[in-house]
mmCIF file of the N, C-alpha and C atoms, coordinates in Angstrom:
data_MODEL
# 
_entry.id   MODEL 
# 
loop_
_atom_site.group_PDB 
_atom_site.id 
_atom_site.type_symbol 
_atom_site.label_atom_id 
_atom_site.label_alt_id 
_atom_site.label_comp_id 
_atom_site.label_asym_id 
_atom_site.label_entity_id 
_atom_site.label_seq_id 
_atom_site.pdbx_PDB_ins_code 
_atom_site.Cartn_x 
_atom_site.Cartn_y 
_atom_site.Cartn_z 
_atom_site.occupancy 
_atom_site.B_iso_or_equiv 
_atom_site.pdbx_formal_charge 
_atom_site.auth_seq_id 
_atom_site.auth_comp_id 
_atom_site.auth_asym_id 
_atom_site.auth_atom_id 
_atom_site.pdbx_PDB_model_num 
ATOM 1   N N  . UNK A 1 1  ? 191.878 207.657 -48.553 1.00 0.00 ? 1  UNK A N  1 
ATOM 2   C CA . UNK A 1 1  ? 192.795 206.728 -47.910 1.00 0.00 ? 1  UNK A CA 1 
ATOM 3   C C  . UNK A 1 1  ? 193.350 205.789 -48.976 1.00 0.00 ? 1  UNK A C  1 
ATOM 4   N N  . UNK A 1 2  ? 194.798 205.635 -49.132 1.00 0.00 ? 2  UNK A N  1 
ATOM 5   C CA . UNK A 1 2  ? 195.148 204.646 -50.007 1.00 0.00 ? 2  UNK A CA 1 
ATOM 6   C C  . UNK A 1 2  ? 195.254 203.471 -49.763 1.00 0.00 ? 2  UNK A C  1 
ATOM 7   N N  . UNK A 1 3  ? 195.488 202.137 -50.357 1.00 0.00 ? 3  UNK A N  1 
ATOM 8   C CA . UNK A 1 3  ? 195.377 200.621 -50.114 1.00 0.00 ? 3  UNK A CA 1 
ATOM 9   C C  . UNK A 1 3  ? 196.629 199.987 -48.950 1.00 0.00 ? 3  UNK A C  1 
ATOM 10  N N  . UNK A 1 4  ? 197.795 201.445 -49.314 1.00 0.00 ? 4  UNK A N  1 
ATOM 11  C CA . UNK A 1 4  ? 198.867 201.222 -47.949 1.00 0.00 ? 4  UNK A CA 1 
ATOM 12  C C  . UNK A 1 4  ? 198.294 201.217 -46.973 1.00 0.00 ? 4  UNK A C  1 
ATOM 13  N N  . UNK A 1 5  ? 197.370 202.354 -46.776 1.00 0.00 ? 5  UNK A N  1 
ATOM 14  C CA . UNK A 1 5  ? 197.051 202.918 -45.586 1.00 0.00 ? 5  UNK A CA 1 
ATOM 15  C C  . UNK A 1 5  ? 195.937 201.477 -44.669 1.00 0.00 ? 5  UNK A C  1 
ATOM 16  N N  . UNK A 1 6  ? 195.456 200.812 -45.629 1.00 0.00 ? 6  UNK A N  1 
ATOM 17  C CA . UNK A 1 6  ? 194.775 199.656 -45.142 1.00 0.00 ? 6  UNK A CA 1 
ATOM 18  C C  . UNK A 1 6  ? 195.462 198.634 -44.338 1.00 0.00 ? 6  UNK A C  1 
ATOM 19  N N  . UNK A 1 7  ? 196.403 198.258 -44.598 1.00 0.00 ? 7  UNK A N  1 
ATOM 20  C CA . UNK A 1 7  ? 197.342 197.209 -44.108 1.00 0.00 ? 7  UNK A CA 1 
ATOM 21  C C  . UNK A 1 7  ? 197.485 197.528 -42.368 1.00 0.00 ? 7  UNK A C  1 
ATOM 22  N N  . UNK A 1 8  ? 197.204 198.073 -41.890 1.00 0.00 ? 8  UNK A N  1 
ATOM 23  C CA . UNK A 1 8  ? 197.428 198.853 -40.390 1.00 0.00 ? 8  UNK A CA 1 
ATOM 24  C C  . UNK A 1 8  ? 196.782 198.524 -39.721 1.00 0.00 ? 8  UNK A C  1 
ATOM 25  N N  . UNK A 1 9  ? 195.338 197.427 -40.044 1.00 0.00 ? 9  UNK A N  1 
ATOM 26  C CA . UNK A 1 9  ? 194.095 197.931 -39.757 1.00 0.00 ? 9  UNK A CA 1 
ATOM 27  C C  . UNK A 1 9  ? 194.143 195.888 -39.776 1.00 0.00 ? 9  UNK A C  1 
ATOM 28  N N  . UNK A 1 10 ? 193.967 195.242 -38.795 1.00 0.00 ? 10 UNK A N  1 
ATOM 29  C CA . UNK A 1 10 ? 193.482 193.380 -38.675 1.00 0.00 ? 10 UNK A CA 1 
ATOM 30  C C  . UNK A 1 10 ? 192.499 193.675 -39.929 1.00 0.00 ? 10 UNK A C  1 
ATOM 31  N N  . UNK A 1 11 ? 192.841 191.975 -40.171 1.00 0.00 ? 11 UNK A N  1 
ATOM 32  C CA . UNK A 1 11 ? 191.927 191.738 -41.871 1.00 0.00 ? 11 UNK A CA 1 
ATOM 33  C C  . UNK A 1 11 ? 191.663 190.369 -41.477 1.00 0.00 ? 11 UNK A C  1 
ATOM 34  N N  . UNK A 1 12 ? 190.578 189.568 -41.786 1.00 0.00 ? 12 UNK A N  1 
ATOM 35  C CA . UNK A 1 12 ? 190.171 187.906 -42.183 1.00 0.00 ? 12 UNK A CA 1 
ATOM 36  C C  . UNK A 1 12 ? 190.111 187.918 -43.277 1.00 0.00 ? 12 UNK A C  1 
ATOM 37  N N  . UNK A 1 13 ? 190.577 186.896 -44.078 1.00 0.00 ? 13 UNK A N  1 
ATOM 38  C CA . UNK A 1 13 ? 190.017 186.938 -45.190 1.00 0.00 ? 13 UNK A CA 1 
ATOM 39  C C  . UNK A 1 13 ? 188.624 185.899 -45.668 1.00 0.00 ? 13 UNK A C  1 
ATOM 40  N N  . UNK A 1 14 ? 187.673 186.267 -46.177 1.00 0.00 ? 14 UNK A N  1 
ATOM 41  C CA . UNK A 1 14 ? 186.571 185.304 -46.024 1.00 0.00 ? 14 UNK A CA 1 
ATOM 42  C C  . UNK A 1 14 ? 186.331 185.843 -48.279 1.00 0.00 ? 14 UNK A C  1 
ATOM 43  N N  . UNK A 1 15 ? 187.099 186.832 -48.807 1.00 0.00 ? 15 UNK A N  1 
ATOM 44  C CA . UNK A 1 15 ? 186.451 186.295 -50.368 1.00 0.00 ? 15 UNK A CA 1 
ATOM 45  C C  . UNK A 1 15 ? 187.686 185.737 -50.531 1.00 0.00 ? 15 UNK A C  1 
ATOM 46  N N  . UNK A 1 16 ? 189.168 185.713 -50.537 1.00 0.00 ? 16 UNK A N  1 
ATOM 47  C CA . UNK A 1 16 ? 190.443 184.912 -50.774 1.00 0.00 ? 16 UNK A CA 1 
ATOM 48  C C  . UNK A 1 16 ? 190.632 185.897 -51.767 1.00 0.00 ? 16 UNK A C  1 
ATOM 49  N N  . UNK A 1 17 ? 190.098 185.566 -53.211 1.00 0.00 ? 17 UNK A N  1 
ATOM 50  C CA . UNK A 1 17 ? 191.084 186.353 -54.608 1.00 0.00 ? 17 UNK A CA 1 
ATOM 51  C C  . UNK A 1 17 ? 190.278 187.539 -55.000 1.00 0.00 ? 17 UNK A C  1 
ATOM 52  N N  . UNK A 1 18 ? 190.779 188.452 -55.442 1.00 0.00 ? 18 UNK A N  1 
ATOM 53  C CA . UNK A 1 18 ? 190.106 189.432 -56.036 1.00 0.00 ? 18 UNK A CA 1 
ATOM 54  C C  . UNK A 1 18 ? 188.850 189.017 -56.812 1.00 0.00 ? 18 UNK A C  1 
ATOM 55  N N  . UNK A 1 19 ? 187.597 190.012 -56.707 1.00 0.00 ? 19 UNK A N  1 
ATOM 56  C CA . UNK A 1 19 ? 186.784 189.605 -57.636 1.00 0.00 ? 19 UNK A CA 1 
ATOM 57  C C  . UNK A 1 19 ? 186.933 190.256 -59.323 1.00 0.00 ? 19 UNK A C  1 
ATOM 58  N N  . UNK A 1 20 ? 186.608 189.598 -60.025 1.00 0.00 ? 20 UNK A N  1 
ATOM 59  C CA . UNK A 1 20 ? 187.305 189.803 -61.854 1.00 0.00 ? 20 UNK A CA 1 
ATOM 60  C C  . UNK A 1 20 ? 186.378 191.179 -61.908 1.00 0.00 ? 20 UNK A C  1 
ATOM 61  N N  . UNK A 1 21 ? 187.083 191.433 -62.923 1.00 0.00 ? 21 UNK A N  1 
ATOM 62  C CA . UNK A 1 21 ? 186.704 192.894 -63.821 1.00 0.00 ? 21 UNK A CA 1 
ATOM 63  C C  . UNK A 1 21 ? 186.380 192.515 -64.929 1.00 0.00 ? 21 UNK A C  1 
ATOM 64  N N  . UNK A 1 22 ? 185.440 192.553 -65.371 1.00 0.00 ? 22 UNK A N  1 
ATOM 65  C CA . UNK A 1 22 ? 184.639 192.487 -66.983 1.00 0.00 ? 22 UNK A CA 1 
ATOM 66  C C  . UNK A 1 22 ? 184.705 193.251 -67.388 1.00 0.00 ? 22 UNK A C  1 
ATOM 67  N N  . UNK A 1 23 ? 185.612 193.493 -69.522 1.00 0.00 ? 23 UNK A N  1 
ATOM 68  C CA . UNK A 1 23 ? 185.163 194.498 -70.080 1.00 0.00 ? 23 UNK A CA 1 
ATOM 69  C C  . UNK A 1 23 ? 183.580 194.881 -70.657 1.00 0.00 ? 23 UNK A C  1 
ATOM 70  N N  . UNK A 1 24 ? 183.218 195.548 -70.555 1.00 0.00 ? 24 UNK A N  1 
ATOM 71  C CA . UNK A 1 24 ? 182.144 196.104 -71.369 1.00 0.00 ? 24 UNK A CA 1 
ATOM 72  C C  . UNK A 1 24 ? 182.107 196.612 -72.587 1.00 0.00 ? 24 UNK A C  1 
ATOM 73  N N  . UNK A 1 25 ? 182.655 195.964 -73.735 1.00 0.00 ? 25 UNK A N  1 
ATOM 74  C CA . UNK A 1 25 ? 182.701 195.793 -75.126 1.00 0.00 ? 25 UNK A CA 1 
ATOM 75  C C  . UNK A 1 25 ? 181.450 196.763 -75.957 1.00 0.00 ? 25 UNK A C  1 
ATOM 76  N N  . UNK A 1 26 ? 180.205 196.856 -75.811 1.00 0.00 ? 26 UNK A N  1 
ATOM 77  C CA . UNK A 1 26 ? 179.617 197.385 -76.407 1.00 0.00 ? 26 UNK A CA 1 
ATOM 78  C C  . UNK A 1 26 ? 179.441 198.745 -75.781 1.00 0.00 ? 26 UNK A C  1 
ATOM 79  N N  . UNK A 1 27 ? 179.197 198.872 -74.345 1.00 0.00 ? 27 UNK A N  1 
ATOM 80  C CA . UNK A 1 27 ? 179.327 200.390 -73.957 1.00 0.00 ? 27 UNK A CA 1 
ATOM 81  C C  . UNK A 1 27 ? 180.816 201.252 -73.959 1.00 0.00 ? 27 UNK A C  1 
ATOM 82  N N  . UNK A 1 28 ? 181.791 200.669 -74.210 1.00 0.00 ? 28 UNK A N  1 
ATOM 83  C CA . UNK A 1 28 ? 183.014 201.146 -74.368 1.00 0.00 ? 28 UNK A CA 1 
ATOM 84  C C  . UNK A 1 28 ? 183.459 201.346 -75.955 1.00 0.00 ? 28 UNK A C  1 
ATOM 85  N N  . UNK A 1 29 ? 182.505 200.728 -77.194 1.00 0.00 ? 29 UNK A N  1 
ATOM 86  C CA . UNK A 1 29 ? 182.522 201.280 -78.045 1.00 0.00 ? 29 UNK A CA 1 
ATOM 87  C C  . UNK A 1 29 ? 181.627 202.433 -78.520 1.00 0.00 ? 29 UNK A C  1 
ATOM 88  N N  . UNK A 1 30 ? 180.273 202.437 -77.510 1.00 0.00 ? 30 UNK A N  1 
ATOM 89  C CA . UNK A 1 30 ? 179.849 203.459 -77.861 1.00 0.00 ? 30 UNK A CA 1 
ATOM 90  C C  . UNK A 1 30 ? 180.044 204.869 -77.135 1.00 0.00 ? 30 UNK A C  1 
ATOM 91  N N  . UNK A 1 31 ? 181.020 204.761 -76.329 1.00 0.00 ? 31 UNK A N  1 
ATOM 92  C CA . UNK A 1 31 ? 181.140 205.889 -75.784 1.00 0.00 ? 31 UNK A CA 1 
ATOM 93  C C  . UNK A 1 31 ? 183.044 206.534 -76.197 1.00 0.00 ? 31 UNK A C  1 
ATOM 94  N N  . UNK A 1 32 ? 183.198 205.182 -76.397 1.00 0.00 ? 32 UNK A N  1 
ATOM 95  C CA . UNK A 1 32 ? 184.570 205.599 -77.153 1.00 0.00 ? 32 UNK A CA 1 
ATOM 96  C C  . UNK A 1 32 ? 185.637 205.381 -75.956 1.00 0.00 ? 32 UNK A C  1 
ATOM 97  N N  . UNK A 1 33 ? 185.839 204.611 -74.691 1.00 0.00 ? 33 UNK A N  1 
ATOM 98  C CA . UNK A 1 33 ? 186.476 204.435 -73.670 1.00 0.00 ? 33 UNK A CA 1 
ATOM 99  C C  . UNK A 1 33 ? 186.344 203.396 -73.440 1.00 0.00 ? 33 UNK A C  1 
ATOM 100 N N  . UNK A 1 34 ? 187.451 202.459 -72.642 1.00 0.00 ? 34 UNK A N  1 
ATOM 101 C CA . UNK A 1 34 ? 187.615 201.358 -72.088 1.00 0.00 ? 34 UNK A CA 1 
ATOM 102 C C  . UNK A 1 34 ? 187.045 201.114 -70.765 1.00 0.00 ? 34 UNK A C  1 
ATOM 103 N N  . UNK A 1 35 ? 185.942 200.650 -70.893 1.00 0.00 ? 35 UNK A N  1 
ATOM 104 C CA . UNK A 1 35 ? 184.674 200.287 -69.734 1.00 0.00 ? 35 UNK A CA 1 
ATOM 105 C C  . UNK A 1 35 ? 185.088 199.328 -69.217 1.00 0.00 ? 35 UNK A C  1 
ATOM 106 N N  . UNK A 1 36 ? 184.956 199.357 -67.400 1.00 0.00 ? 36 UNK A N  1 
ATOM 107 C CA . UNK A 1 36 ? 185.255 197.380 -66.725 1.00 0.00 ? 36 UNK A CA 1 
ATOM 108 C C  . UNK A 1 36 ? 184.174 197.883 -65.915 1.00 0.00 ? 36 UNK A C  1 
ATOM 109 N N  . UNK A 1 37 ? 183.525 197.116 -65.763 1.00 0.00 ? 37 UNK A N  1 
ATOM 110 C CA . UNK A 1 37 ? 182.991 197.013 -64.166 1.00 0.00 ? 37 UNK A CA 1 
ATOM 111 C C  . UNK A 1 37 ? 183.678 195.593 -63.379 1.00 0.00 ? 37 UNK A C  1 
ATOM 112 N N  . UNK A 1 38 ? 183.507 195.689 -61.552 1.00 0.00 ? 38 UNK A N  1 
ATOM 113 C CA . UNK A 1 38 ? 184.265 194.808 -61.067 1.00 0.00 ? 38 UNK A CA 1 
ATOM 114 C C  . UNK A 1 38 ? 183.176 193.687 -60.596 1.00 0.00 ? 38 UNK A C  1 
ATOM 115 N N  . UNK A 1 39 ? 183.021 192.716 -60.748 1.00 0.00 ? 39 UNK A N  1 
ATOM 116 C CA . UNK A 1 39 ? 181.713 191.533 -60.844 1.00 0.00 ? 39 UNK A CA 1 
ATOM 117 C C  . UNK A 1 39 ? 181.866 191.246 -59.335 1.00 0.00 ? 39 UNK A C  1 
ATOM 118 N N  . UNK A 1 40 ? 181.742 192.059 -58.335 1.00 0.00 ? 40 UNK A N  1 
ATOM 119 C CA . UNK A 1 40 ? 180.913 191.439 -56.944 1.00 0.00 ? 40 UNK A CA 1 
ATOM 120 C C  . UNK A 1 40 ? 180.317 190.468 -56.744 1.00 0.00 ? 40 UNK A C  1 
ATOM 121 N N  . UNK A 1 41 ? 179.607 190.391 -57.818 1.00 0.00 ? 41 UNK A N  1 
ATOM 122 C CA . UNK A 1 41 ? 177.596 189.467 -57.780 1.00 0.00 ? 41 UNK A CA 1 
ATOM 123 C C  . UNK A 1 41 ? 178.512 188.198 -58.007 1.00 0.00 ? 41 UNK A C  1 
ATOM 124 N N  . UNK A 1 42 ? 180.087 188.234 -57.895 1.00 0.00 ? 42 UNK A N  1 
ATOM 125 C CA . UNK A 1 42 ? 180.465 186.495 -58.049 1.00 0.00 ? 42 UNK A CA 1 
ATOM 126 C C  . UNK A 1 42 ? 181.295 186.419 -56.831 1.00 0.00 ? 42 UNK A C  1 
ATOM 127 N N  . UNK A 1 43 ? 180.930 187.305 -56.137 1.00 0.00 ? 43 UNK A N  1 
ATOM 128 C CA . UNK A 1 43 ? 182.030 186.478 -54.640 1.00 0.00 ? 43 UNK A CA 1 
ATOM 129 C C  . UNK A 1 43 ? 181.396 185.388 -53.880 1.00 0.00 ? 43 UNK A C  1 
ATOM 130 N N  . UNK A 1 44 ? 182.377 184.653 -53.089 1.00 0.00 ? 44 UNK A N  1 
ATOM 131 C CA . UNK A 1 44 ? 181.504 183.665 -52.748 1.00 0.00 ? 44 UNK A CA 1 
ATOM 132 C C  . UNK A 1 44 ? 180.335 183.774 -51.516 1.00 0.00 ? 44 UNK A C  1 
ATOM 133 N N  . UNK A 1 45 ? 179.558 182.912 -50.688 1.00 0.00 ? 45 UNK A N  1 
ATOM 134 C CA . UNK A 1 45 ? 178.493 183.387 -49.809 1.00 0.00 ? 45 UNK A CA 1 
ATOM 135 C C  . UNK A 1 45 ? 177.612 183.879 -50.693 1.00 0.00 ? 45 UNK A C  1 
ATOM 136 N N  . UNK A 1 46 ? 176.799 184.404 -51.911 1.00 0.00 ? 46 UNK A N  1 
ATOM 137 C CA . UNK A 1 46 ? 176.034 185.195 -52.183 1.00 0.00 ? 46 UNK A CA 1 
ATOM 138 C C  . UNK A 1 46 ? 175.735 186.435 -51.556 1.00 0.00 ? 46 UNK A C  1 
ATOM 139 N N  . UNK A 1 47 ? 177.152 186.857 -51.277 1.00 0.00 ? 47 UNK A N  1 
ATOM 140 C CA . UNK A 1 47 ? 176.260 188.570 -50.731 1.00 0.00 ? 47 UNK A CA 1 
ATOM 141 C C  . UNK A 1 47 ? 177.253 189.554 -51.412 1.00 0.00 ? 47 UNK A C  1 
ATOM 142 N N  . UNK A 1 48 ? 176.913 190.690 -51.432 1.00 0.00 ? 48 UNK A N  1 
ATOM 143 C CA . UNK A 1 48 ? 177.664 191.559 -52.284 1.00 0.00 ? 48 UNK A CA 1 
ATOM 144 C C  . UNK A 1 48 ? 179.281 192.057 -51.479 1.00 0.00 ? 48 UNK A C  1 
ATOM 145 N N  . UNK A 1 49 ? 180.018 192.737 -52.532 1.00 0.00 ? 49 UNK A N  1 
ATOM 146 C CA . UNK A 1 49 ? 181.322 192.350 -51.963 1.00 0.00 ? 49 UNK A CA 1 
ATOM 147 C C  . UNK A 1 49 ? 181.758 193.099 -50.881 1.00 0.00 ? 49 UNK A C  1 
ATOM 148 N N  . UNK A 1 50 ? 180.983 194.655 -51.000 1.00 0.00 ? 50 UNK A N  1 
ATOM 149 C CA . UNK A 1 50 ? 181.414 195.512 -49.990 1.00 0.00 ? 50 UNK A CA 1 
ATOM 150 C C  . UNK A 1 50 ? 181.203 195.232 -48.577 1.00 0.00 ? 50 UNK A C  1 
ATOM 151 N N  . UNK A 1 51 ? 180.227 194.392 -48.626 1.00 0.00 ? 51 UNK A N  1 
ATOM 152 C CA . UNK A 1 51 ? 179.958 193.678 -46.997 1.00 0.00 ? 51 UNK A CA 1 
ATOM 153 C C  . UNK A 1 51 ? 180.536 192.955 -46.913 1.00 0.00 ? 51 UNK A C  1 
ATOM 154 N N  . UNK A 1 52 ? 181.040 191.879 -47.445 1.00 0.00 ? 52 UNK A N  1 
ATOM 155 C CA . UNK A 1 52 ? 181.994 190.775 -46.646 1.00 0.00 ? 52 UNK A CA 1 
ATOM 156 C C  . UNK A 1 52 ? 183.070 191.482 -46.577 1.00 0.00 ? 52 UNK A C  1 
ATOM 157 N N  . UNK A 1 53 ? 183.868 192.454 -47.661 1.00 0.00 ? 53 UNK A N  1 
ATOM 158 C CA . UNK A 1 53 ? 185.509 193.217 -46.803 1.00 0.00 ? 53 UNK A CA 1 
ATOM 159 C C  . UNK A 1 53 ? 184.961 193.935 -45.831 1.00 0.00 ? 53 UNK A C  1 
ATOM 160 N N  . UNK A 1 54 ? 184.110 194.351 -45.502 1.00 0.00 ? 54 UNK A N  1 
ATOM 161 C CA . UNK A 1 54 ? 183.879 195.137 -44.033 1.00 0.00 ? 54 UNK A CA 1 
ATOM 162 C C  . UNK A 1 54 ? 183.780 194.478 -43.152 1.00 0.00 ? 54 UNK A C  1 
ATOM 163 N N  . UNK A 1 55 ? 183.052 193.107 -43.847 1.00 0.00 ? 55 UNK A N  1 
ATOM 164 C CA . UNK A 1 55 ? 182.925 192.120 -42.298 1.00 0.00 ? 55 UNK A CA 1 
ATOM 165 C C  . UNK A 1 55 ? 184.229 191.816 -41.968 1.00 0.00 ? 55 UNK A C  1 
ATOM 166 N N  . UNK A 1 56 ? 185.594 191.057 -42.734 1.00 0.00 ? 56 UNK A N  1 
ATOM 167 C CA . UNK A 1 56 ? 186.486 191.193 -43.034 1.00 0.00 ? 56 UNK A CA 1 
ATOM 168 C C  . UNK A 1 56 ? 187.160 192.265 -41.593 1.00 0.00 ? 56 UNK A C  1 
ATOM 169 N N  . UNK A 1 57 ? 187.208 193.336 -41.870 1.00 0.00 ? 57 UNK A N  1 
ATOM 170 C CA . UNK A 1 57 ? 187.562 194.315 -40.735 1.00 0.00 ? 57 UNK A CA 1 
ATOM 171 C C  . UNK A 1 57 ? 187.200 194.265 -39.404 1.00 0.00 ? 57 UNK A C  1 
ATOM 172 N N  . UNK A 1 58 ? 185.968 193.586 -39.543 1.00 0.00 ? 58 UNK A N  1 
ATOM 173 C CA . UNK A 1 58 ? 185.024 194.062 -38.424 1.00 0.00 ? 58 UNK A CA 1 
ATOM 174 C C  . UNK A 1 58 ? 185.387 192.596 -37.383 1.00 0.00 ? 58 UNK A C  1 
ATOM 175 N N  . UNK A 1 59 ? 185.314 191.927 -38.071 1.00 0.00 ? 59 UNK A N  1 
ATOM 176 C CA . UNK A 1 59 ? 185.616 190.212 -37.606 1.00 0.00 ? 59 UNK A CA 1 
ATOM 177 C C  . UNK A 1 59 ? 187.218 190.291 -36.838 1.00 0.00 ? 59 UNK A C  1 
ATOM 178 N N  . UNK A 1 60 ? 187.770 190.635 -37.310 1.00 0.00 ? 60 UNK A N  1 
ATOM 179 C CA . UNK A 1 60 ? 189.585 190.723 -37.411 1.00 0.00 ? 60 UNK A CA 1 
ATOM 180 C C  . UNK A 1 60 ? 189.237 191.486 -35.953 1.00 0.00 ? 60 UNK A C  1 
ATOM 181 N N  . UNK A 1 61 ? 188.757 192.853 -35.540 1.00 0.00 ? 61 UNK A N  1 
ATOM 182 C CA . UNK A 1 61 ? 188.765 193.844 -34.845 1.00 0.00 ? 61 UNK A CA 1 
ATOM 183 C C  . UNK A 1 61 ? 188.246 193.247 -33.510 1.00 0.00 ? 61 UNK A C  1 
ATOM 184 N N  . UNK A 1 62 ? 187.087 192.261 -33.977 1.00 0.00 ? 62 UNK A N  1 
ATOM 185 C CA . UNK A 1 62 ? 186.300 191.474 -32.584 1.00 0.00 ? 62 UNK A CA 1 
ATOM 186 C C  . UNK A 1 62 ? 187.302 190.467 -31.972 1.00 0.00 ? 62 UNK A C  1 
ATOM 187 N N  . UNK A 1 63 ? 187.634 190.087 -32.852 1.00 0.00 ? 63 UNK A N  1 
ATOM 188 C CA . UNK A 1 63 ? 188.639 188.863 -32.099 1.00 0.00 ? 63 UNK A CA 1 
ATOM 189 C C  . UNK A 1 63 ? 189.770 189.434 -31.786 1.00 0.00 ? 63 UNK A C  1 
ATOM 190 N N  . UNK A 1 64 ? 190.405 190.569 -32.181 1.00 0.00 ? 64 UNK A N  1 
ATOM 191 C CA . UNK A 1 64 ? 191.351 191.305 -31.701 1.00 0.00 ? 64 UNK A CA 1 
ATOM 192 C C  . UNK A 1 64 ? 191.325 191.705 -29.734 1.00 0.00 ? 64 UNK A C  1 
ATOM 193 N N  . UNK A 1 65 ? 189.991 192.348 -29.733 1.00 0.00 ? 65 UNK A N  1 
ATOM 194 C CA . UNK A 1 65 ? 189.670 193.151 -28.714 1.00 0.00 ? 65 UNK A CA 1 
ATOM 195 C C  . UNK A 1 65 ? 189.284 191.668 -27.640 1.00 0.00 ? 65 UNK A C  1 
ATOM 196 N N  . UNK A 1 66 ? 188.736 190.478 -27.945 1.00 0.00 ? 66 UNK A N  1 
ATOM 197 C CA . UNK A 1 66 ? 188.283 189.461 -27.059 1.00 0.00 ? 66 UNK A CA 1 
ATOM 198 C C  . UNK A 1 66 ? 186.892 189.811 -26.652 1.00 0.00 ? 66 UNK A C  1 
ATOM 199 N N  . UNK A 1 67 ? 186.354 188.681 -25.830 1.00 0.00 ? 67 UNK A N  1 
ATOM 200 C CA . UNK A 1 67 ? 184.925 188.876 -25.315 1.00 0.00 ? 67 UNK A CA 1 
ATOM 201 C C  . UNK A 1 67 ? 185.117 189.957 -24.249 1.00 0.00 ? 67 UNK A C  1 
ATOM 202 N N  . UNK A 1 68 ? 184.239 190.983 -24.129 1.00 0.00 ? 68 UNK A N  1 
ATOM 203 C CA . UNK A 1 68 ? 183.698 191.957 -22.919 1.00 0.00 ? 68 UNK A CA 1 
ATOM 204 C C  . UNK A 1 68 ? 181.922 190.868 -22.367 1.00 0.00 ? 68 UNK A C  1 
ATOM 205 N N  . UNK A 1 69 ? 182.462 192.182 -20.971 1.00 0.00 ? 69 UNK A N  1 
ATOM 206 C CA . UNK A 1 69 ? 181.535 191.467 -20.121 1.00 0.00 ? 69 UNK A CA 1 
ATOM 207 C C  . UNK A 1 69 ? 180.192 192.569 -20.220 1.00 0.00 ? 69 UNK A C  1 
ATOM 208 N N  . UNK A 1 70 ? 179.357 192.147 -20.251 1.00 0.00 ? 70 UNK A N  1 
ATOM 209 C CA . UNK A 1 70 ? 178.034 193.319 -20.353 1.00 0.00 ? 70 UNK A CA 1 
ATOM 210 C C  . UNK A 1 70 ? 177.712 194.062 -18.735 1.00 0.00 ? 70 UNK A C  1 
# 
């Protein structure tokens, strides 16, 4: 699925800016390639990033639909 294909879909936003990409300077010289990893472990809340954009979805989707009755 591409990042278009996301937009279709209610969003909250709860991290705001992208989280940074760090180069990796010494494993990218020893392997001979330009290494990033993307630093999660700094979004805000302390929890990792893939759960808050899901909550993100999931939040957007609840308040979309309203309270049901059990």
């Amino acid at each position: 699925m591409s990042l278009q294909n996301l937009t279709r879909f209610p969003r909250l936003e709860f991290i705001g800016a992208p989280t940074p990409l760090e180069y990796l300077r010494r494993f990218s010289d020893y392997i001979g390639r330009d290494i990033f990893i993307k630093r999660d472990d700094v979004t805000p809340l302390a929890m990792g990033g893939n759960k808050l954009r899901k909550l993100e979805f999931l939040a957007a989707d609840a308040l979309r639909e309203g309270p049901t009755r059990w």
